[in-house]
C-alpha positions as protocol buffer text, in pm:
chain_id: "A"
residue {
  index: 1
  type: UNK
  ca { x: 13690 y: 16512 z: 12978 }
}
residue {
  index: 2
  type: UNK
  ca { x: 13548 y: 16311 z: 13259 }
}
residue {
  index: 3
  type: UNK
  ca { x: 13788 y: 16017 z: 13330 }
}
residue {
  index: 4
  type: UNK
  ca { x: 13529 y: 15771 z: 13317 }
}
residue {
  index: 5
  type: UNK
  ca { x: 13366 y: 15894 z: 12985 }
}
residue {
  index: 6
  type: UNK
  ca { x: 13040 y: 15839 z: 13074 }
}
residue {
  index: 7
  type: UNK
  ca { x: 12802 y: 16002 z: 13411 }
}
residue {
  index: 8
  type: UNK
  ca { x: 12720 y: 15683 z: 13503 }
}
residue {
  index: 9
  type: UNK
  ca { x: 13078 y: 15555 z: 13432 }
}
residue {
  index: 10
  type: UNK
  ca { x: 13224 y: 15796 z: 13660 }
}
residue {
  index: 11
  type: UNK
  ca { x: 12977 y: 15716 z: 13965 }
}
residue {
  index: 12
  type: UNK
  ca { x: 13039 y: 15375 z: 13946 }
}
residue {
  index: 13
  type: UNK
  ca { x: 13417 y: 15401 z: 13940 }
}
residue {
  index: 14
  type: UNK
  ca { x: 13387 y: 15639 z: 14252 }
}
residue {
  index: 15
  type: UNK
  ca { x: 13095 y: 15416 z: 14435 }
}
residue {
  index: 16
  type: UNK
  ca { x: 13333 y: 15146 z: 14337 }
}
residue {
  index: 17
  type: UNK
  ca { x: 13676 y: 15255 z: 14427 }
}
residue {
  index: 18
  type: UNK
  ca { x: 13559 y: 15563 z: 14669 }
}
residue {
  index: 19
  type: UNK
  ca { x: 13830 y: 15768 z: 14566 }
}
residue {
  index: 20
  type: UNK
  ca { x: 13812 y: 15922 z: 14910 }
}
residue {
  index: 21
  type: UNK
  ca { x: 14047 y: 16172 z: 14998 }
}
residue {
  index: 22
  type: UNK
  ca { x: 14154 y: 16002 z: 15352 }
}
residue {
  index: 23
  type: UNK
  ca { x: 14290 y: 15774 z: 15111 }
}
residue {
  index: 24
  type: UNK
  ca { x: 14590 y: 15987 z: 14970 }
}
residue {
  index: 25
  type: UNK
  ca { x: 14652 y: 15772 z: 14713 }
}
residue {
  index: 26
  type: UNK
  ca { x: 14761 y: 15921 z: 14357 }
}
residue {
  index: 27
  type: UNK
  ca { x: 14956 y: 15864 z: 14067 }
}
residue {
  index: 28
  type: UNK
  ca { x: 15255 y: 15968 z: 14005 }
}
residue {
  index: 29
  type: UNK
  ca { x: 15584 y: 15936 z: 13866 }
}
residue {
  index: 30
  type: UNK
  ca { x: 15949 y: 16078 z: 13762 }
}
residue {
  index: 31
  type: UNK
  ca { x: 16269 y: 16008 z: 13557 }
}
residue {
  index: 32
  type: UNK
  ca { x: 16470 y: 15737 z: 13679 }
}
residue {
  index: 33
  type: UNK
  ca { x: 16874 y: 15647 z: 13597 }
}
residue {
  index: 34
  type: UNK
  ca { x: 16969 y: 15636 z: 13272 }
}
residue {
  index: 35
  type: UNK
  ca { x: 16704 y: 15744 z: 13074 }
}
residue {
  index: 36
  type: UNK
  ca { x: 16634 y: 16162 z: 12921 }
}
residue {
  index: 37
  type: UNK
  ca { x: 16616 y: 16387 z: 13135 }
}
residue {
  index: 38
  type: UNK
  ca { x: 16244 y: 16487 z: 13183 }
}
residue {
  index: 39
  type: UNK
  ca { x: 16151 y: 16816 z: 13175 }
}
residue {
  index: 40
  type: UNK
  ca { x: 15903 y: 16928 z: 13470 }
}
residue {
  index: 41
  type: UNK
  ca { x: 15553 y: 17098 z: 13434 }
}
residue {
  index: 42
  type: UNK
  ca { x: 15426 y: 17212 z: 13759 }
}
residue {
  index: 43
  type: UNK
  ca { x: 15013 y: 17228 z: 13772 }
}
residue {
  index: 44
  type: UNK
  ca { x: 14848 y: 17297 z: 14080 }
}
residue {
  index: 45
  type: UNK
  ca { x: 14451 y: 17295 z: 14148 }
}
residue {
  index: 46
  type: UNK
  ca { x: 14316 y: 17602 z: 14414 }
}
residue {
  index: 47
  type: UNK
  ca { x: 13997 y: 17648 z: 14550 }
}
residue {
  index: 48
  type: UNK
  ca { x: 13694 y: 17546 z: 14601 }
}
residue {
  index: 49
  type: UNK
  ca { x: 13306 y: 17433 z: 14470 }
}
residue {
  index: 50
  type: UNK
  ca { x: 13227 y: 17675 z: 14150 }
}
residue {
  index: 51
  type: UNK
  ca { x: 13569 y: 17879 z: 14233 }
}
residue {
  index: 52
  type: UNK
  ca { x: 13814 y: 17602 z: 14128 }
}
residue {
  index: 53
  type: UNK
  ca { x: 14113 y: 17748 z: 13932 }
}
residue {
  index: 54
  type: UNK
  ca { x: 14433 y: 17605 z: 13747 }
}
residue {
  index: 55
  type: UNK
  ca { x: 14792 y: 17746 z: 13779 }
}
residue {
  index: 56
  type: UNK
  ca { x: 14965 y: 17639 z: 13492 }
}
residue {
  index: 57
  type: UNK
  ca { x: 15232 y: 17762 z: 13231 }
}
residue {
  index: 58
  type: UNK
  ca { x: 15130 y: 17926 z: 12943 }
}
residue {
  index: 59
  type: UNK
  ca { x: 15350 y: 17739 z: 12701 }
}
residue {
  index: 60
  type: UNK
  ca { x: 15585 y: 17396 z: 12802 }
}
residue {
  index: 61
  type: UNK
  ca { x: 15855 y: 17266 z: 12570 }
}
residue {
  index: 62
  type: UNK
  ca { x: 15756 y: 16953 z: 12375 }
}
residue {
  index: 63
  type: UNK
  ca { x: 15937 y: 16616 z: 12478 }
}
residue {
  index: 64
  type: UNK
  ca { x: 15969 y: 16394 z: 12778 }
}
residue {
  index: 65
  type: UNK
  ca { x: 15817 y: 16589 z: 13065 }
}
residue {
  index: 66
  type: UNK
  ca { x: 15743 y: 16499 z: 13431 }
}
residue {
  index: 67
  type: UNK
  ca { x: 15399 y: 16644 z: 13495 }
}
residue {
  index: 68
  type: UNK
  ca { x: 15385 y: 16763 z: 13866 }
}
residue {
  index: 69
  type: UNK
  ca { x: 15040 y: 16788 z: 13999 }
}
residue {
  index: 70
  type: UNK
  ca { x: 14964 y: 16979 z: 14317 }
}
residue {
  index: 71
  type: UNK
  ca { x: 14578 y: 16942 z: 14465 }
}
residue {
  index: 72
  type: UNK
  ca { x: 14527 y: 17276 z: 14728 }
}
residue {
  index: 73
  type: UNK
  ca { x: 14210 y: 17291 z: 14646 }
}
residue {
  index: 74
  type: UNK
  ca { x: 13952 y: 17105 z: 14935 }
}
residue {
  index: 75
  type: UNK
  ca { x: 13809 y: 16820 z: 14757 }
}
residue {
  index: 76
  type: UNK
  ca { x: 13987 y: 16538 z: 14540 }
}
residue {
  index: 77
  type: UNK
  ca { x: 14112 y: 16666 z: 14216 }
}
residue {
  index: 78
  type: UNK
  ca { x: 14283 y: 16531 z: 13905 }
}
residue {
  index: 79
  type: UNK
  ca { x: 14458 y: 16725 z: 13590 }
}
residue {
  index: 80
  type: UNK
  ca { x: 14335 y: 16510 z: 13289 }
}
residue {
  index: 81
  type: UNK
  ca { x: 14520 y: 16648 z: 12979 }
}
residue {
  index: 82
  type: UNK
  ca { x: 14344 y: 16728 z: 12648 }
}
residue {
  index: 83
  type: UNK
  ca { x: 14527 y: 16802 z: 12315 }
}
residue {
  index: 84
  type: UNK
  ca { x: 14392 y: 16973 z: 12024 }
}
residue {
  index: 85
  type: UNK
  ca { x: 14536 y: 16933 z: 11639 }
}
residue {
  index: 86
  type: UNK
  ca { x: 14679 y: 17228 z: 11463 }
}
residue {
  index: 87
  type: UNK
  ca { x: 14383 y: 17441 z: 11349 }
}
residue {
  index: 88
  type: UNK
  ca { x: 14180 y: 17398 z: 11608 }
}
residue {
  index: 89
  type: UNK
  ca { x: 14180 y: 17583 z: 11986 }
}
residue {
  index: 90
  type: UNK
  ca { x: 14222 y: 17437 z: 12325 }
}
residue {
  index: 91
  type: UNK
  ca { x: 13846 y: 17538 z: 12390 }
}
residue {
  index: 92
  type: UNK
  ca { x: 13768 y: 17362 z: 12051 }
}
residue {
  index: 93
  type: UNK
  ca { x: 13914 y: 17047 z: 12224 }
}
residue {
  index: 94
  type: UNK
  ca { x: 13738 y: 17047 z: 12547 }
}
residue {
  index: 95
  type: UNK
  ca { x: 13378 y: 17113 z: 12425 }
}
residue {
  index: 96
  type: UNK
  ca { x: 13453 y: 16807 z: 12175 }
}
residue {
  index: 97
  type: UNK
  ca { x: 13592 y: 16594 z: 12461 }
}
residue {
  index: 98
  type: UNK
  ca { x: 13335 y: 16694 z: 12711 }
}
residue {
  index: 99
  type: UNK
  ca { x: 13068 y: 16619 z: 12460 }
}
residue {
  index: 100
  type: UNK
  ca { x: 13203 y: 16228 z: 12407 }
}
residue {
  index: 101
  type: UNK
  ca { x: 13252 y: 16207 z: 12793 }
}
residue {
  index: 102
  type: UNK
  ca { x: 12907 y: 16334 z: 12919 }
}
residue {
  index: 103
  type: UNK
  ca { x: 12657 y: 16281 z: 12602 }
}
residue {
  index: 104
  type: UNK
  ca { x: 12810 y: 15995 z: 12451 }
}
residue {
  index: 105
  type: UNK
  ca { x: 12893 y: 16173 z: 12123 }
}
residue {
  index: 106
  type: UNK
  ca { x: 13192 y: 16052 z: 11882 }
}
residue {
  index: 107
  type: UNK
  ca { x: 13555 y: 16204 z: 11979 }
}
residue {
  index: 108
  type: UNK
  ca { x: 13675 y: 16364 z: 11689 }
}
residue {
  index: 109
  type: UNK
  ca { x: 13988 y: 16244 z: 11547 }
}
residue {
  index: 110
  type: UNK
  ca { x: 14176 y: 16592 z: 11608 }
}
residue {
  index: 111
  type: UNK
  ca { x: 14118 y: 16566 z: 11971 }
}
residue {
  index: 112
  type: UNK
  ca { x: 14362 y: 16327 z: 12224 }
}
residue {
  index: 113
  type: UNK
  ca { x: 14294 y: 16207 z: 12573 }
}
residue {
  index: 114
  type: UNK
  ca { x: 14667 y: 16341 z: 12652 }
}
residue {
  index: 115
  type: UNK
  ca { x: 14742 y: 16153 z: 13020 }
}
residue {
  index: 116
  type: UNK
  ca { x: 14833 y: 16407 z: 13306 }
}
residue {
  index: 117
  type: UNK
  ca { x: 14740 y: 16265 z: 13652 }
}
residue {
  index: 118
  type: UNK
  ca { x: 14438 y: 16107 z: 13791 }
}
residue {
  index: 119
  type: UNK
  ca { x: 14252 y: 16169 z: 14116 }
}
residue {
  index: 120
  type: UNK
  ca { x: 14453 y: 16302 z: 14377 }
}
residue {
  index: 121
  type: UNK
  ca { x: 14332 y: 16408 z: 14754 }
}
residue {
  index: 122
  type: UNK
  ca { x: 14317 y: 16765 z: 14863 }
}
residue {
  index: 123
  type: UNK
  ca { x: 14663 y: 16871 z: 14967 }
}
residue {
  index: 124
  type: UNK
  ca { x: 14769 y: 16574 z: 14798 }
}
residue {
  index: 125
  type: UNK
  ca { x: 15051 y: 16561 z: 14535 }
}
residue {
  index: 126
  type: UNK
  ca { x: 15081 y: 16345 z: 14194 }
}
residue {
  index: 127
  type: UNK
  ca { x: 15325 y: 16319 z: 13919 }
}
residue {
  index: 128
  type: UNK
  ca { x: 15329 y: 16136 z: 13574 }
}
residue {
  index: 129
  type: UNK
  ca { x: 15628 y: 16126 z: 13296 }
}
residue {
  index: 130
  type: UNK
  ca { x: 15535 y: 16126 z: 12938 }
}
residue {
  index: 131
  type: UNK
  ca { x: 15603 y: 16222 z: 12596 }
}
residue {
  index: 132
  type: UNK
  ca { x: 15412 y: 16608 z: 12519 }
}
residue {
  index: 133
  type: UNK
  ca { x: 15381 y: 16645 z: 12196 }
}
residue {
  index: 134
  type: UNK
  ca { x: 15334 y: 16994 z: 12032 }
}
residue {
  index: 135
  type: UNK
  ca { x: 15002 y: 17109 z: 12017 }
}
residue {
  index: 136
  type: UNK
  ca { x: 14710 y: 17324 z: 12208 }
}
residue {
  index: 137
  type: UNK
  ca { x: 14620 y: 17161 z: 12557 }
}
residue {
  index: 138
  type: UNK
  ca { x: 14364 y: 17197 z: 12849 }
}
residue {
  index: 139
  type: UNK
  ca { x: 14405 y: 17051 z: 13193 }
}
residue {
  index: 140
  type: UNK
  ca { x: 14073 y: 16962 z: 13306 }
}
residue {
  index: 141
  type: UNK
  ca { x: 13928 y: 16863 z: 13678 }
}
residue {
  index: 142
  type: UNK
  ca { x: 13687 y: 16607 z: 13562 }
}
residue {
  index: 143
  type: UNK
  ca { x: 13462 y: 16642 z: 13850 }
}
residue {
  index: 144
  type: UNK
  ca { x: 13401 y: 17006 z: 13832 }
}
residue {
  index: 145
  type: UNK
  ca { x: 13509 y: 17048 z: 13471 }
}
residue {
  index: 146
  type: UNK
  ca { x: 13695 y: 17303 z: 13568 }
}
residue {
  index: 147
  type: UNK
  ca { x: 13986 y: 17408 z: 13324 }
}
residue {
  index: 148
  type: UNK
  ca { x: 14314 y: 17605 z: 13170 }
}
residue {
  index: 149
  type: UNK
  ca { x: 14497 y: 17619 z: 12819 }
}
residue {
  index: 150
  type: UNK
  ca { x: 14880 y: 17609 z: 12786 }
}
residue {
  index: 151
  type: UNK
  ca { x: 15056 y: 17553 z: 12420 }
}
residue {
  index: 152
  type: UNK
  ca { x: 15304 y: 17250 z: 12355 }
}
residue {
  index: 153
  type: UNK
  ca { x: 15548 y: 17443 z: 12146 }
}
residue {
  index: 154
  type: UNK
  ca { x: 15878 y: 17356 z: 11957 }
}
residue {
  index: 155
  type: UNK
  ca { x: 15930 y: 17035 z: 11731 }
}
residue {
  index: 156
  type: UNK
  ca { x: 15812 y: 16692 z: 11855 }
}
residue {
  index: 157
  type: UNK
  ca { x: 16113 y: 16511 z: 12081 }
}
residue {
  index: 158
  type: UNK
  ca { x: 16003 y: 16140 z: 12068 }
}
residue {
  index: 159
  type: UNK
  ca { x: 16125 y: 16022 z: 12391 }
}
residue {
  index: 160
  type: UNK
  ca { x: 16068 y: 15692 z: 12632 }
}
residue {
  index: 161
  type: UNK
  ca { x: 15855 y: 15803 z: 12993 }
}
residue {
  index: 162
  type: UNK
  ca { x: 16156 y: 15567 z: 13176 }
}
residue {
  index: 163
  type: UNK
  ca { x: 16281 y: 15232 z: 13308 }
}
residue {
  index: 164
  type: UNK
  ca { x: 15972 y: 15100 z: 13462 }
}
residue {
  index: 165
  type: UNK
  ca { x: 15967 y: 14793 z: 13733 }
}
residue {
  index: 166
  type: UNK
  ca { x: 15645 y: 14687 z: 13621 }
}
residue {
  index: 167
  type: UNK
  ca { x: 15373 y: 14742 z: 13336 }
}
residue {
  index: 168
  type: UNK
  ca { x: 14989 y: 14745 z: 13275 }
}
residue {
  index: 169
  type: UNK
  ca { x: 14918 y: 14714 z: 12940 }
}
residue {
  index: 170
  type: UNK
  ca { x: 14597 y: 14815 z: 12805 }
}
residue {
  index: 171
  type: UNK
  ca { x: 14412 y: 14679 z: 12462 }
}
residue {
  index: 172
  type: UNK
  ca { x: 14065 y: 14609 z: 12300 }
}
residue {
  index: 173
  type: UNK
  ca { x: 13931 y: 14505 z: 12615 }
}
residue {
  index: 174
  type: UNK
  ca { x: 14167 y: 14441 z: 12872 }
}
residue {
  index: 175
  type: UNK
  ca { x: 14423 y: 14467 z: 13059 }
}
residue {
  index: 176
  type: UNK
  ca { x: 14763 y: 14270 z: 13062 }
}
residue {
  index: 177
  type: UNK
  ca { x: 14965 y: 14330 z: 13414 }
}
residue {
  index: 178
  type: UNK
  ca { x: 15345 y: 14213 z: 13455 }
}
residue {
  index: 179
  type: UNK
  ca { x: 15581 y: 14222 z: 13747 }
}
residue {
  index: 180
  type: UNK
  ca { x: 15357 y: 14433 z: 14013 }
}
residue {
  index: 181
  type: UNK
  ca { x: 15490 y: 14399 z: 14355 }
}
residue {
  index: 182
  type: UNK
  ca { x: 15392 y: 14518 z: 14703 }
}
residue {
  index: 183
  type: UNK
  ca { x: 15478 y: 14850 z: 14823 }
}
residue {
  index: 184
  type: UNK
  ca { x: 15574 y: 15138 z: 14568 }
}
residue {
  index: 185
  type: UNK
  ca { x: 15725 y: 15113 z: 14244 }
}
residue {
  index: 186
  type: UNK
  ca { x: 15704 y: 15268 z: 13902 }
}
residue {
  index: 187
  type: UNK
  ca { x: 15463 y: 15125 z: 13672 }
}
residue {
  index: 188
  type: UNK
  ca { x: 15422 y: 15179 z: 13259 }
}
residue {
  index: 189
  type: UNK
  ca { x: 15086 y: 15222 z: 13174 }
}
residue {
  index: 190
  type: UNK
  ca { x: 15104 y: 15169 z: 12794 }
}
residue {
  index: 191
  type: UNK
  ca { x: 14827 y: 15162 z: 12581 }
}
residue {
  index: 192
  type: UNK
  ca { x: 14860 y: 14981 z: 12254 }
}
residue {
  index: 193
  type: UNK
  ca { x: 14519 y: 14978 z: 12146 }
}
residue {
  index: 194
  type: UNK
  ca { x: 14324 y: 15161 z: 11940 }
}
residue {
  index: 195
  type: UNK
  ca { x: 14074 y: 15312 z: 12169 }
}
residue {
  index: 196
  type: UNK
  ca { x: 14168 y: 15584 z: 12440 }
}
residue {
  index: 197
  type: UNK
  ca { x: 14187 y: 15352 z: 12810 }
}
residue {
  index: 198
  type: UNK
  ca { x: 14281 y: 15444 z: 13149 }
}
residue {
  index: 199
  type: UNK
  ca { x: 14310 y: 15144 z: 13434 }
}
residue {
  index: 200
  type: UNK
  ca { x: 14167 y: 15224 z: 13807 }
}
residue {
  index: 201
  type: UNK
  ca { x: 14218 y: 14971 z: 14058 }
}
residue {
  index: 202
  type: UNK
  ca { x: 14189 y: 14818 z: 14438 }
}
residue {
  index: 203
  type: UNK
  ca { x: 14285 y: 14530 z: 14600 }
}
residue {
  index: 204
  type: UNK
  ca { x: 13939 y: 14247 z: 14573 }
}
residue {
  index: 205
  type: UNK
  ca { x: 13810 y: 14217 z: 14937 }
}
residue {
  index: 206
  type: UNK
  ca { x: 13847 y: 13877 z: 15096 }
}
residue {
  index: 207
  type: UNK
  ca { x: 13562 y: 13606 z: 14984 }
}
residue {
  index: 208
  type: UNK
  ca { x: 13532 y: 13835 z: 14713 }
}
residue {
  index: 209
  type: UNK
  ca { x: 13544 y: 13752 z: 14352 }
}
residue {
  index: 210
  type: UNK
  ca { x: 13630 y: 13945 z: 13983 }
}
residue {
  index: 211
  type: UNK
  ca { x: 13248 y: 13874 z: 13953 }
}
residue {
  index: 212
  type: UNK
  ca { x: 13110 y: 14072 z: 14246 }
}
residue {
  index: 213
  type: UNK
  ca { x: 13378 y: 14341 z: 14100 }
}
residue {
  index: 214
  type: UNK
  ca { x: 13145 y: 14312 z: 13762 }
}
residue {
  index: 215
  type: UNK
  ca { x: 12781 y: 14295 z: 13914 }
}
residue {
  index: 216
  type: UNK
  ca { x: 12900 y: 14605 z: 14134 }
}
residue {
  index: 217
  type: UNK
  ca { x: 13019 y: 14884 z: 13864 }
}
residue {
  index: 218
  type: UNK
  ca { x: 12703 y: 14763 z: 13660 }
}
residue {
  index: 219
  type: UNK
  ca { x: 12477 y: 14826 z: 13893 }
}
residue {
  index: 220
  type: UNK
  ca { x: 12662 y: 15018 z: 14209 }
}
residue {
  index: 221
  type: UNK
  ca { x: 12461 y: 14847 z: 14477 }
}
residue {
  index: 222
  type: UNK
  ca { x: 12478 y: 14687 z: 14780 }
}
residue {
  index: 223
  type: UNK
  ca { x: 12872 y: 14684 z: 14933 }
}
residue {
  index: 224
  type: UNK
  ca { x: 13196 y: 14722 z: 14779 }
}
residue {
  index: 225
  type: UNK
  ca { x: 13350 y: 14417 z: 14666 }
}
residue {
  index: 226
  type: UNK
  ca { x: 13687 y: 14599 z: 14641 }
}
residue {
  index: 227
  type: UNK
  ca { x: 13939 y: 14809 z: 14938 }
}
residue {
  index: 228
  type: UNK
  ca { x: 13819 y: 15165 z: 14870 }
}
residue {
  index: 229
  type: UNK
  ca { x: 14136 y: 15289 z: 15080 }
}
residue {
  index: 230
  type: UNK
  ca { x: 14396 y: 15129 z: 14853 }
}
residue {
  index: 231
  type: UNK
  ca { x: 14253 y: 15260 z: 14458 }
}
residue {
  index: 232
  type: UNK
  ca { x: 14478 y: 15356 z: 14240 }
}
residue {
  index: 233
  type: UNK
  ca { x: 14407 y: 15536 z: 13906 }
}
residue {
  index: 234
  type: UNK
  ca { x: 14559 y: 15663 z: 13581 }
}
residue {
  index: 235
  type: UNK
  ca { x: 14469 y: 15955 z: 13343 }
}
residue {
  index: 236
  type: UNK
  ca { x: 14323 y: 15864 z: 13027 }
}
residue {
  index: 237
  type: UNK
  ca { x: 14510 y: 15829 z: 12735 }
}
residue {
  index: 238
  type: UNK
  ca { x: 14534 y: 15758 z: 12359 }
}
residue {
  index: 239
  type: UNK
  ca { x: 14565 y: 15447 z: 12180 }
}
residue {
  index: 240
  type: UNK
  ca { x: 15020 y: 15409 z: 12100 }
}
residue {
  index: 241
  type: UNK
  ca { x: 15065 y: 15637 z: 12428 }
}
residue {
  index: 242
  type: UNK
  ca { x: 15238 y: 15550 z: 12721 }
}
residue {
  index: 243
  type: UNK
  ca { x: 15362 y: 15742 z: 13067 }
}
residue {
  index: 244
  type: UNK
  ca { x: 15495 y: 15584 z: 13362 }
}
residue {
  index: 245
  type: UNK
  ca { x: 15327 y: 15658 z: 13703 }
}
residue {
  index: 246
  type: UNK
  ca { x: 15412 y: 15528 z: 14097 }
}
residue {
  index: 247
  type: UNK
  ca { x: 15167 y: 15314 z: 14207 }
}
residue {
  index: 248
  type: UNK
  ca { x: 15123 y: 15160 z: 14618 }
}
residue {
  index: 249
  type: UNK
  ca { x: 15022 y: 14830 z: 14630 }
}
residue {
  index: 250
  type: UNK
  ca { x: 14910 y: 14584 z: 14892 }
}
residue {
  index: 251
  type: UNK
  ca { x: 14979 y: 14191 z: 14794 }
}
residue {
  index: 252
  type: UNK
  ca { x: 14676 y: 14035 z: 14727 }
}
residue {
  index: 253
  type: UNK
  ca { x: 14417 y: 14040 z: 14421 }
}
residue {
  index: 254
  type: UNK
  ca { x: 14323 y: 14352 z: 14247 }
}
residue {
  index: 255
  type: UNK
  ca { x: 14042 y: 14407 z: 14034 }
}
residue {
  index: 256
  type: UNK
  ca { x: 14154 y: 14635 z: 13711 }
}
residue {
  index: 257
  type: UNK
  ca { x: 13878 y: 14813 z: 13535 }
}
residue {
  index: 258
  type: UNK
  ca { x: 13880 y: 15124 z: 13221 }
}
residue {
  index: 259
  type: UNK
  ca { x: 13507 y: 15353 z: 13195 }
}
residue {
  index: 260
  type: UNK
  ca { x: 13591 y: 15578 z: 12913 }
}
residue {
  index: 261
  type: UNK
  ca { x: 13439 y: 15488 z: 12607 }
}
residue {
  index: 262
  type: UNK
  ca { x: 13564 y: 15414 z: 12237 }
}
residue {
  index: 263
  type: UNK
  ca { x: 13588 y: 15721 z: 12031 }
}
residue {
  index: 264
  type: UNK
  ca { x: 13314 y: 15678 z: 11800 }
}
residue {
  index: 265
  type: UNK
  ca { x: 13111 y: 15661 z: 12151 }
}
residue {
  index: 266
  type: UNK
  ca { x: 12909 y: 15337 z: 12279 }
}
residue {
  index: 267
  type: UNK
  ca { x: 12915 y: 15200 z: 12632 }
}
residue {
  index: 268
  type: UNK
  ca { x: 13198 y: 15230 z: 12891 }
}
residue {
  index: 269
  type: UNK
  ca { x: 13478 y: 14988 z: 12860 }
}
residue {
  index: 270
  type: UNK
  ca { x: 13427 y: 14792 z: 13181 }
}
residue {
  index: 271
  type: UNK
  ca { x: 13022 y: 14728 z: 13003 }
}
residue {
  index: 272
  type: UNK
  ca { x: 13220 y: 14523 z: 12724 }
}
residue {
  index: 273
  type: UNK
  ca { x: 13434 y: 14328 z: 12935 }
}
residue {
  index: 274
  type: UNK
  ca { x: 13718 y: 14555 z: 13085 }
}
residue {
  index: 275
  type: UNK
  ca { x: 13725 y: 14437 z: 13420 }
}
residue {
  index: 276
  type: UNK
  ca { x: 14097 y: 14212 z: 13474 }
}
residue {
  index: 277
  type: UNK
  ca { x: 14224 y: 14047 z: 13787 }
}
residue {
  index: 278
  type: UNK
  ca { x: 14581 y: 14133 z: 13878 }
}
residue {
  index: 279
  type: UNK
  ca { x: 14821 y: 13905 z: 14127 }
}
residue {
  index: 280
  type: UNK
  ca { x: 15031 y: 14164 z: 14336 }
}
residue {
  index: 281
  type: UNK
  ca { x: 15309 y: 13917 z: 14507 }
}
């Protein structure tokens, strides 16, 4: 699954944010005082070019688990999780997911976008906590489309991702953010549409506006209206999902945009008005 469901989607979001790895930005997150316990799930990404490789678990307890990401391989690298229904195969899931992502085909309704972390620098690390539910997953680079399987096993454990500072909350097309600060702090990304969303952002460049931001992902030229060295970006996931990640922010305006598409396929998110202005204070 290609985080920005769509080719062009996904060159825009990098021309856009330039999810460079001098950056070393990435999302992450963990379990904070008083809430379950999260159980970790350690993925790392190796290599390099065609010889990209997961190390992952071959099966993970369902319930609240703190997903661990580890990029040694030498270019940026997420681990975008994909969930498959009972009676159908991890593979079955990725072929259906990479075919809405890249061709613009309809997601069926037994596959998930299943969170995990987004873009992370080489030797970077990144962490998200979220509910797993029970099931058959991949853990896709969504650049290479490089993946692994691991099972989801046991009964579903229904658990909250934490006790967030701040939240983003996604819909049918936008974004709603509440209480983001400077610096670092743990953020809920919660989507409670219907739709699978992710949110990318960076800070709007001075004597910029949420317009340039606009103009630019539609048509990528001519210079960045947003701080490439300050993105920030989520995995995607389904519509009633949540996870909480650590975000670094600098005060000032950010630009908030999703690129993945609605299931039944159609034109990136940010193309039908998903593009929000944030206040960081």
């Amino acid at each position: 699954m290609n985080a920005t469901g769509t080719r062009k989607g996904r060159s825009a979001a990098v021309a856009l944010l330039a999810l460079a790895a001098a950056s070393g930005v990435s999302a992450c997150g963990g379990s904070g005082d008083g809430q379950e316990e999260a159980r970790p799930l350690a993925i790392e990404l190796s290599g390099d070019g065609s010889d990209l490789r997961f190390s992952v678990p071959k099966s993970v307890p369902a319930g609240l688990t703190r997903i661990e990401f580890k990029n040694a391989a030498k270019a940026e690298g997420g681990a975008q999780l994909v969930r498959a229904d009972a009676g159908h195969t991890p593979e079955e899931g990725l072929q259906a997911a990479a075919a809405w992502a890249e061709e613009g085909r309809p997601l069926p309704p037994w596959v998930h976008a299943a969170g995990g972390v987004g873009p992370t620098a080489p030797n970077g690390t990144g962490s998200a906590t979220q509910e797993l539910r029970p099931g058959g997953y991949s853990v896709i680079e969504t650049e290479s489309n490089k993946s692994a399987s691991f099972e989801v096993t046991g009964e579903r454990q229904a658990a909250e991702p934490g006790s967030p500072e701040a939240s983003i909350v996604a819909s049918e097309y936008k974004f709603e953010p509440n209480g983001l600060r400077p610096g670092r702090s743990r953020v809920l990304f919660d989507n409670q549409g219907a739709e699978p969303h992710f949110v990318t952002g960076a800070p709007i460049k001075a004597g910029k506006t949420l317009d340039d931001v606009r103009r630019f992902a539609e048509t990528e030229k001519g210079e960045s209206p947003v701080d490439e060295k300050a993105f920030f970006s989520t995995a995607v996931i389904d519509g009633g999902e949540r996870q909480v990640v650590d975000v670094e922010l600098k005060p000032g305006r950010y630009a908030l945009l999703c690129f993945v598409s609605d299931r039944k396929g159609g034109p990136p998110h940010a193309a039908k008005g998903m593009v929000s202005e944030a206040a960081v204070r």
